[in-house]
N, C-alpha and C positions, 0 to 999 in steps of 0.2 A: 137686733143681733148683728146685720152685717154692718150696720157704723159702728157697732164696739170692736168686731173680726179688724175690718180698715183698720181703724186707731189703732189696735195693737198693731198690725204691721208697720204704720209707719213710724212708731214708737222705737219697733224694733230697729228697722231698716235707718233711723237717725243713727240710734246705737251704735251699731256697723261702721256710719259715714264716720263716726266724730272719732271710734277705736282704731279706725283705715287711715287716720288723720297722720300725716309722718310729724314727729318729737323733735323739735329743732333747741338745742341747747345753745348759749354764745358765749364766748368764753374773748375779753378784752383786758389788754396785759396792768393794768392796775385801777382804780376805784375811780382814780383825777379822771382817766380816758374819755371822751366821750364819743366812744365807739359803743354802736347799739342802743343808744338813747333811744331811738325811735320806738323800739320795741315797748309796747304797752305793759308787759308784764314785768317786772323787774328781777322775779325771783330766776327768773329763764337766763338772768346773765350772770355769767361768774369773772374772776379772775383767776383760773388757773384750769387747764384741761382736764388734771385729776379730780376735780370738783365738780367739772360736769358729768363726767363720765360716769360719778357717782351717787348724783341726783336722782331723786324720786318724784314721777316718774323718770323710768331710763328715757334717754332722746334714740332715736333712730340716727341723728344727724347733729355735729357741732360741729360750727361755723367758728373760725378764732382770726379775730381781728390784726391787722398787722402791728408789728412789734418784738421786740425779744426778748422769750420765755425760758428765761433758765432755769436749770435742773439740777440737783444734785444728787440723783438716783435716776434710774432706767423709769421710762413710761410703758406700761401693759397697753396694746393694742387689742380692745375688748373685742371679742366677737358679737356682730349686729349692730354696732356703731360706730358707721361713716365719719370721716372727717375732714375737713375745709379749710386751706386757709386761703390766703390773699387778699384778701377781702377789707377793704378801708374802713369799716364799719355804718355805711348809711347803705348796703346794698337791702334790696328785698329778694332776690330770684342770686340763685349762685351765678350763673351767664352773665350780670350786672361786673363782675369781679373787673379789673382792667388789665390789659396785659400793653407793652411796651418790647421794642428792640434793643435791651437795655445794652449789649456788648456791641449793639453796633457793627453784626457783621452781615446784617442785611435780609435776616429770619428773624423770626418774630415768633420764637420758639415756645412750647405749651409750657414751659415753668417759665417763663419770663412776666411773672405779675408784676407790675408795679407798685403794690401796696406790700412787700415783701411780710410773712410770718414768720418768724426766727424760733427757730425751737435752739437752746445752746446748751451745750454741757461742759462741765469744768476739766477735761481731760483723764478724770480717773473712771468711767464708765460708758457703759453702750448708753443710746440714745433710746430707739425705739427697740420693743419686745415684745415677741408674741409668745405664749405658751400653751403648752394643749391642741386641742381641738378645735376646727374652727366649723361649724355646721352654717349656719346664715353667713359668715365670712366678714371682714370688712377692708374696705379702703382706704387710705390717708392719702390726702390729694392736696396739692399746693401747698407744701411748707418747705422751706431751709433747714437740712439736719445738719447742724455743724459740733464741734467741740468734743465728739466722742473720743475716746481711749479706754488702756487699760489691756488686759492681757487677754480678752475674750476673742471670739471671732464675732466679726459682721459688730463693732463697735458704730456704727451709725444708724445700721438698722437690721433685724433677725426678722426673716419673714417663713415662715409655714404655710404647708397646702391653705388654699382657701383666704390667703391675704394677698396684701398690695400695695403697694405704692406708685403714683401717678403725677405727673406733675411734680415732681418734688426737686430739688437741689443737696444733694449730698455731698458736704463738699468739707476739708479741713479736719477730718477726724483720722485719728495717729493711732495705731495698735502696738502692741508691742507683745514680744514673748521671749522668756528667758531659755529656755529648752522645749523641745517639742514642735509641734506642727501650728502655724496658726491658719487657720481655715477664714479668708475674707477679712479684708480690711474694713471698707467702709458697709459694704452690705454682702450676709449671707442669705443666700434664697434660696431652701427649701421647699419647692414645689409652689412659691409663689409667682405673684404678675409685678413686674416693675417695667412702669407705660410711660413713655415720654418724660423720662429722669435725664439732668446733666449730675453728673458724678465726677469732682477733679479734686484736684489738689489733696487727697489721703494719701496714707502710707502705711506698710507697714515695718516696725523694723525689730529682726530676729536676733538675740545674744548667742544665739546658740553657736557655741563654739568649733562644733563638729560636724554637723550637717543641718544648720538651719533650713527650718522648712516652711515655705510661704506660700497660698496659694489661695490670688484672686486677691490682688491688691486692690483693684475698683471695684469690686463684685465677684464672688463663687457663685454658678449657678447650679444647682443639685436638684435630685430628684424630680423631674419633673416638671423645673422651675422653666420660666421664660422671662424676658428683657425683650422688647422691641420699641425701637425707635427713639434710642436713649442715647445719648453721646458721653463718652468714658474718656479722660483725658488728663493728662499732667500726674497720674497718678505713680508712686514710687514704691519700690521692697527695697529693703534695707539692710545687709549684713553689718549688727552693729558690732562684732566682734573684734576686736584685733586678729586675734590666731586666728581669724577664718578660712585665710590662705585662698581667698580667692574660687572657693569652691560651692558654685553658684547652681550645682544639680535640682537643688528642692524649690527654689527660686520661679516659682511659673507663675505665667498670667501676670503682668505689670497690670492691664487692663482687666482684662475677664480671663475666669476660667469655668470652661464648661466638665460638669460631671454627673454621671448617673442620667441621662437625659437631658442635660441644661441646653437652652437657645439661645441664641443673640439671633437676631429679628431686626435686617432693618438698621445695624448700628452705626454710628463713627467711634472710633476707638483708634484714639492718636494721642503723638507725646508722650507713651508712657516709659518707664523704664524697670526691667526686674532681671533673672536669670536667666529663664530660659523661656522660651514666648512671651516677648516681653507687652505683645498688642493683644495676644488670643493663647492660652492655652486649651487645648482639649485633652482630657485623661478616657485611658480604656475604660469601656462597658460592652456588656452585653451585645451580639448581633444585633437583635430585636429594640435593642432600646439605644439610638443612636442619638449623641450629642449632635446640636445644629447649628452650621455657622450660615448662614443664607442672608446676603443682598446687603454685606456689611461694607463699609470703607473701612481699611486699616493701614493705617500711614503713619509716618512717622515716626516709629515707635525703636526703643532701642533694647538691646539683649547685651548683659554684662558675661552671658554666655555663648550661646546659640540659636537662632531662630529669633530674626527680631519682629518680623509679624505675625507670624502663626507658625507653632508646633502641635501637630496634631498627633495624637498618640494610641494608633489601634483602631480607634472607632469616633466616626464623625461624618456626617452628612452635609462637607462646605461645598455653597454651588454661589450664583453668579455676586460673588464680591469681587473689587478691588484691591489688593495690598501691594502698598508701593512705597518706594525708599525708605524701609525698616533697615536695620544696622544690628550687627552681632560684634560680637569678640572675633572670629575670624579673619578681618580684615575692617578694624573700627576705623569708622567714617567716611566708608566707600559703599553704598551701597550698589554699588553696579555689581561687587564682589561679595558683600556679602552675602549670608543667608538669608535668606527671607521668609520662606517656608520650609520644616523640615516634617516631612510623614514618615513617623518611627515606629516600631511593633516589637515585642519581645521573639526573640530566633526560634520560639519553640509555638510560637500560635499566629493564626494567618491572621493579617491588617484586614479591615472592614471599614478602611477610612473611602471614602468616593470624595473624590475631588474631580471638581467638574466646572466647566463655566467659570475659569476664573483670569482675572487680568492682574498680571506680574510682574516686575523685575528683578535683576538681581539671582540670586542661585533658589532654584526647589533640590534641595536633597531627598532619597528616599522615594522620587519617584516610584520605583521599581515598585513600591510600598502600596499603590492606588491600587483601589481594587478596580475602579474605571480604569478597562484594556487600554481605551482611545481615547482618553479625555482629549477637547477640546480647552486649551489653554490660551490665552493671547498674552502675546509678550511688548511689554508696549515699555514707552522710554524711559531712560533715567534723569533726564529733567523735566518739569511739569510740562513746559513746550519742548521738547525735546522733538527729534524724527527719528527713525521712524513712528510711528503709531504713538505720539502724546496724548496723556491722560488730560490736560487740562483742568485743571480742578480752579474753580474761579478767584482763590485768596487761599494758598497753603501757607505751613509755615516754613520756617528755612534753613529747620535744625531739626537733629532729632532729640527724642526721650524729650526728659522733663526741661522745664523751664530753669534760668542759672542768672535770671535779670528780672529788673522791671520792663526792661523791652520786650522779652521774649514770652515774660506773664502775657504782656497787649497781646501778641502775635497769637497765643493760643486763644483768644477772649474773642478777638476778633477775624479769625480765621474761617474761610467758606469753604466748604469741600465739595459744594454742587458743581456739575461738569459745566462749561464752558460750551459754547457751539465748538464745532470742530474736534470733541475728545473723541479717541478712538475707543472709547467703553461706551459709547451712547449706542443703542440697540443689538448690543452684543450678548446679551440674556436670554436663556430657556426661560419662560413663562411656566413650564411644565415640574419645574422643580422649585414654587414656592406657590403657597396657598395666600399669602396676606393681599390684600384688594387694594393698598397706599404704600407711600412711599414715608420717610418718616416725618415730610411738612403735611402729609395728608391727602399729597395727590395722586389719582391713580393708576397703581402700580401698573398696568398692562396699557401701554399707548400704539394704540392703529395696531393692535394685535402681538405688540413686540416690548419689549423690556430693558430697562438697562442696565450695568452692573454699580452695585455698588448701592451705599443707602439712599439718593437720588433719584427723580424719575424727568426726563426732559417733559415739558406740556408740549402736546400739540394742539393748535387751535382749527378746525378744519381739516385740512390737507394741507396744512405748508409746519415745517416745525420752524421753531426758533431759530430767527438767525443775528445772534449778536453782534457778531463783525460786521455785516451786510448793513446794519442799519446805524454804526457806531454814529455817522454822522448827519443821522436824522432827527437822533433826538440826544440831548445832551443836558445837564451830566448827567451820571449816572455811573454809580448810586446818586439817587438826590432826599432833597428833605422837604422844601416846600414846592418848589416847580420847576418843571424840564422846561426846557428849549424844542421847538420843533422846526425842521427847515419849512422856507415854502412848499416846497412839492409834496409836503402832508396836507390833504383835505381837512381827514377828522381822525378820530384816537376813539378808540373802545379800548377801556381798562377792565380786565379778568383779576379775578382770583385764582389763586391757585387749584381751586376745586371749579374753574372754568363758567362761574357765576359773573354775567355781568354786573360791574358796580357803580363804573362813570363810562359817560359819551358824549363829549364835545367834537366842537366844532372849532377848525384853527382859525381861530378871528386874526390873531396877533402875534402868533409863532410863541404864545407860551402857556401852557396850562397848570394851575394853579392844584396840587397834589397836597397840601398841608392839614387836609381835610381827611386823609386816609390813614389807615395803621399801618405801623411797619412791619414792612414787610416783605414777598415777594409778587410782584404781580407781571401779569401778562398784558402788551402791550398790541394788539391790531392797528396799523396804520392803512387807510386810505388814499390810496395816493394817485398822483394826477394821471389821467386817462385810463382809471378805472380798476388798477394791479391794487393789491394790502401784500405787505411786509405784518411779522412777527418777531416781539424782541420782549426779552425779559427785563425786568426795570426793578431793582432793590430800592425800597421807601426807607429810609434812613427813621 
């Protein structure tokens, strides 16, 4: 009796292992491909996403091999089925995927796969859809959402509570509206997660003859929704009307706009151009439910109105970002004069905007408007090395709003925004007004107790922080791609990651160590040097 009791348990407890077992579907872009060969079962691989998705049994998880997957109708984003791409098709473990510094500006950013997933549409629809409910919820991680259109909102992607998008590339997708409001260009997010997205080159553009209304050319964030650690750039709004006369009031958020609770977490948000906050808009809500602008860079960015990096409208919780040489209609192509930030409220109800911990140039209108009595503000230069007090930013661009070249394309592609040794935004952050533990490459936000502005975090190693001028001519080039130079008076090199992990430690034989063997990326450099002192310097892996 108790050997029959056992066997049924472990009968049972099989049962369990093999139904706990997670459903991996593969989906590779035609029959010739031979992505996914390995896979022993054949019937598990499809050619198209809607085929998997639809399969018996459901998958928990589809993996889709690189390639591009056109569409000629919206994709539904199932609830309880994750999905994957980047993937060259001989991976077994998703971590296997590869990723590359493919713009070459010296990060080695979370969508930069190298085996790229193309989802494309023909310009007359949204791309991705969610509908309903979403109770188990799911993710789309590593894909390219390009080619959307058509006169809906959020043509790249519609996201509701309980969804997400991670990793992803949304980029080239054109909205348009004949009359009326169009809510989100490339992506609307209601109450969703959108985690380490680059979002550029959309648009949207309005006929409406009388009071075109646009808002969140890169992204609308509503309800609840969040965006961290995502870069929003080159994006455009559009008055396509003749008789529009110039009247640019509906016109918000070139980049993002937050509403109903929306975050930006973490952002860069440059280059863009619309009416009126052409980098950030924020619209009124509720005391209680305040929209978040927190530990953003916003640069660049230009207003065919008013306010070319952030107009905040009533209610908003922005604390230690950056926004620097944004440009308005006020005075186009100065920003030392123009606008930059404007905090505005209706004359009949009190602002519950806090603005606090932030680094500026150029004019803040509406002051008067903060509900912080005493914010602390720093006012730092108008050119990136400028005096007093320069921002530094290690590779900016050198125009504002969108791109008008093939040069200017490069410049946004390959442009750095991380601070330089010597910026006067580096430990200039409350730690007490943001919750997130990284910075948006993933290193930790709170360094030796202190913080910096902007979506960047300096590394320190030890007790000395980085000092890139100090050491310029110790090791060289830099950026490099297979190997630096060292002078004699370096002993040895300990090479960091970003996340303060060591990962190489030589010794100077020959004054050059060989780096061809690491990812690109950014890494921390420890020098040893002669009679016993270490220098610290940041080193971009090409």
């Amino acid at each position: 009796m108790k050997k029959s009791l056992l066997f049924i348990m472990a009968i049972t407890f099989l049962g369990a292992s093999i139904s706990a077992q997670t459903v991996i579907r593969y989906v590779k872009p035609s029959t010739q491909s031979a992505a996914w060969d390995h896979i022993g079962d054949a019937t598990l691989v499809h050619t198209s996403i809607g085929s998997a998705q639809n399969a018996t049994p459901a998958p928990d998880e589809i993996w889709v091999a690189a390639g591009t997957y056109s569409v000629t109708s919206y994709i539904n984003m199932k609830d309880g089925i994750n999905l994957f791409g980047g993937f060259l098709g001989t991976e077994n473990a998703k971590n296997e995927r590869a990723t590359s510094d493919l713009d070459l500006n010296g990060h080695t950013e979370a969508w930069e796969y190298t085996n790229a997933t193309i989802i494309s549409g023909d310009g007359t629809h949204r791309i991705l859809r969610t509908n309903g409910s979403y109770t188990a919820g799911c993710t789309w991680e590593g894909l390219t959402v390009t080619g959307g259109g058509g006169s809906g909102s959020g043509v790249g992607a519609y996201l509701l509570s309980n969804t997400g998008l991670k990793n992803c590339i949304i980029k080239e997708n054109h909205g348009s509206g004949a009359t009326g409001s169009v809510y989100a260009g490339a992506i609307q997010n209601k109450g969703g997660l959108v985690e380490s997205c680059l979002i550029e080159n959309n648009s949207i553009t309005s006929d409406d003859a009388s009071t075109p209304a646009i808002y969140g050319v890169g992204i609308a964030c509503s309800d609840g929704a969040v965006m961290r650690n995502s870069v929003i750039r080159n994006n455009k709004g559009i008055a396509g009307s003749a008789s529009f006369n110039g009247n640019y009031n509906n016109m918000r958020g070139g980049g993002v706009y937050l509403n109903k609770t929306g975050e930006a977490i973490n952002c860069v948000i440059y280059n863009n151009e619309t009416g009126n906050g052409a980098g950030v808009y924020i619209n009124n809500q509720a005391p209680n439910n305040a929209n978040k602008l927190i530990g953003c860079t916003v640069v660049n960015n230009k207003a065919l109105n008013v306010a070319g990096g952030l107009y905040a409208y009533e209610c908003g919780d922005i604390y230690n970002n950056v926004i620097w040489n944004n440009i308005d209609n006020t005075t186009p192509g100065d920003a030392s004069s123009s606008c930059n930030v404007n905090i505005n409220k209706r004359d009949t109800e009190t602002s519950i905007v806090k603005y606090n911990y932030n680094a500026v140039n150029g004019n803040v209108l509406g002051s008067a408007n903060n509900t912080i009595s005493t914010p602390t503000i720093f006012t730092i230069a108008d050119a990136n090395n400028g005096t007093p007090n320069p921002v530094k930013f290690i590779l900016p661009t050198s125009f504002q709003g969108v791109s008008t070249s093939a040069a200017q394309q490069t410049e946004i592609e390959k442009a750095n925004w991380d601070l330089a040794d010597g910026s006067y935004c580096i430990n200039r952050g409350d730690k007490t007004l943001t919750t997130e533990t990284t910075d948006i490459m993933g290193a930790a936000r709170v360094q030796q107790n202190i913080i910096d502005l902007g979506a960047y975090e300096t590394i320190y190693l030890a007790t000395s922080l980085i000092k890139d001028k100090e050491v310029a001519q110790l090791v060289y080039p830099n950026p490099a791609t297979n190997y630096i130079n060292l002078a004699t008076e370096v002993k040895a090199v300990q090479v960091y990651n970003v996340g303060g992990s060591l990962v190489k430690q030589l010794e100077n034989t020959n004054n050059t160590i060989e780096i061809s063997d690491l990812s690109s990326g950014i890494y921390i450099l420890k020098l040893s040097m002669e009679g016993g002192s270490t220098l610290t310097t940041k080193l971009i892996k090409r």
